[in-house]
N, C-alpha and C positions, 0 to 999 in steps of 0.2 A: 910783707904781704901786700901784694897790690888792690888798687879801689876796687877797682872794676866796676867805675862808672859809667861806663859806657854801655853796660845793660842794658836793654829796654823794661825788663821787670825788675825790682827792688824785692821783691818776694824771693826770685832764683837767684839774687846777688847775695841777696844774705847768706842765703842756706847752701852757696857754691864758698862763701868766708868763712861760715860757721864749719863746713867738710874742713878746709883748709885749716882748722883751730885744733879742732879731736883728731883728725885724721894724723896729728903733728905729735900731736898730746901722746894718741894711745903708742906710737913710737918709742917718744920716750917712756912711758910705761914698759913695755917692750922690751927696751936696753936695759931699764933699771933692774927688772926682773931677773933678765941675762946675768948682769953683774950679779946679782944677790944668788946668783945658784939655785932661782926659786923650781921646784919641781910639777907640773901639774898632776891633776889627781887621777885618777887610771880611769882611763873612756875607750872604748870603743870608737868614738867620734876621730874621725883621720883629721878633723879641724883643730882640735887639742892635743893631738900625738906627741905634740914639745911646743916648746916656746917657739922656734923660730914656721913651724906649721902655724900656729897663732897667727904671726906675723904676716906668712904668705896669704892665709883668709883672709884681714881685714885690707891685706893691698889689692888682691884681686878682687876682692867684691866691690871695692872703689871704682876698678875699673870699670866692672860689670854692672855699677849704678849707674855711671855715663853714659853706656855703648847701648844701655837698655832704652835710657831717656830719648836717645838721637834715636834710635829704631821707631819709639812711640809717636818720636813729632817727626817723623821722614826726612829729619836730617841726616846730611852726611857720617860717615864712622867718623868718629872723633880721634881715629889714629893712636889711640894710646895702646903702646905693645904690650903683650901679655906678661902676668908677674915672673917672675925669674923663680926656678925652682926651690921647694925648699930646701933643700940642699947647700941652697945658694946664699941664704936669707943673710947672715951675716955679714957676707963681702957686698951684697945688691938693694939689699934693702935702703938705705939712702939715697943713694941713683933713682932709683925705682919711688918713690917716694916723690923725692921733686919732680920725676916724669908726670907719673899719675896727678898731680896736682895742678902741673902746666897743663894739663891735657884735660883739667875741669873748666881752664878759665874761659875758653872762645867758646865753644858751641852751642852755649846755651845766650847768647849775648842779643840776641833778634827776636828769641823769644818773650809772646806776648802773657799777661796774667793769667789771659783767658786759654792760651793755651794751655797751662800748666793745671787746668783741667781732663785735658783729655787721660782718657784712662784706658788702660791694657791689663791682662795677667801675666803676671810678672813669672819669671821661672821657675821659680815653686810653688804656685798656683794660686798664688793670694792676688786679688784688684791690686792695683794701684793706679791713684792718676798720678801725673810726673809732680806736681808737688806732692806728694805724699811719698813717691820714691825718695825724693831730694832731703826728706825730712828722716827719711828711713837711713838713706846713706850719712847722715850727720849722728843718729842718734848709734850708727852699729860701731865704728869705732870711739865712741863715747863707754857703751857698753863694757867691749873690749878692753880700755882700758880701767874701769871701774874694777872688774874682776880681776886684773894685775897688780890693781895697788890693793888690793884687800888680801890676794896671796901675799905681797910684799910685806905689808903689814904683820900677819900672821906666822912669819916665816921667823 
C-alpha cells in the first residue's frame, strides 16, 4: 500500500489508507463468502440480489465516493471507469478493485483541511461535507464486509 505522503491533508490521507484497508478486506469477504456457497436472505433490494451484486455495489459506490468529492471541490474527474457489470463481477472484480483504488490515490492530494469542509447533498439526499463523505466511503465497505463474515459464520 503506498504512503501517500505527499498529501497536503493528513486527515484525507488517512481516510484515502483506511478506503484502501476495508475496501480490500470487504473483497476478500466477498470471495470467502463465494467459496462457502454462502446464500443471501431474499430482498427486494437489486443491491443484495447475490453475492457478486454485493460486490458490484460496494466497487461502484467507491467509485461514486471519489467522482462525488472531485465535483464538491471543482476538481477535475478522477477518471476512474465505471464498475464492470455484475454479470461480470467474478472475472473483473480484481482489475476493478486495483483500478478504483489507484484512482483514490491523486486527486485528493492538494487538498487543504479546510477544504474538506465544504459540503454538498450528496445523491441520495443526506449533507455531507467531503470529510464526512470520505468517512462515509471507509465505513460502507467495512459494513459490507461485517454482514459477509456474519453470513459466513452462520452458514
Amino acid at each position: 500500500m503506498p504512503l501517500l505522503d505527499d498529501h497536503t491533508s493528513r486527515g484525507a490521507r488517512a481516510l484515502i489508507l483506511l478506503h484502501d484497508r476495508e475496501l480490500r478486506a470487504c473483497m476478500v469477504s466477498w470471495r470467502a463468502a463465494r467459496a462457502a456457497g454462502i446464500s443471501l436472505p431474499p430482498t427486494d433490494d437489486p443491491d443484495y440480489a447475490s453475492l457478486d451484486a454485493v460486490a458490484y455495489h460496494v466497487l461502484a459506490c467507491a467509485r461514486g465516493y471519489m467522482v462525488w468529492c472531485c465535483e464538491v471541490l471543482g476538481l477535475p474527474d478522477p477518471q476512474i471507469n465505471l464498475c464492470p457489470s455484475v454479470e461480470t463481477m467474478d472475472s473483473t472484480a480484481e482489475n476493478y478493485l486495483e483500478h478504483v483504488l489507484s484512482g483514490w490515490r491523486v486527486p485528493l492530494v492538494a487538498v487543504t483541511e479546510e477544504q474538506l469542509n465544504t459540503s454538498q447533498e450528496s445523491r441520495w439526499g443526506v449533507v455531507y461535507c467531503v470529510d464526512a463523505m470520505l468517512e462515509h466511503a471507509v465505513m460502507h465497505p467495512a459494513r459490507h464486509s461485517f454482514q459477509l463474515q456474519e453470513l459466513i459464520t452462520r452458514s
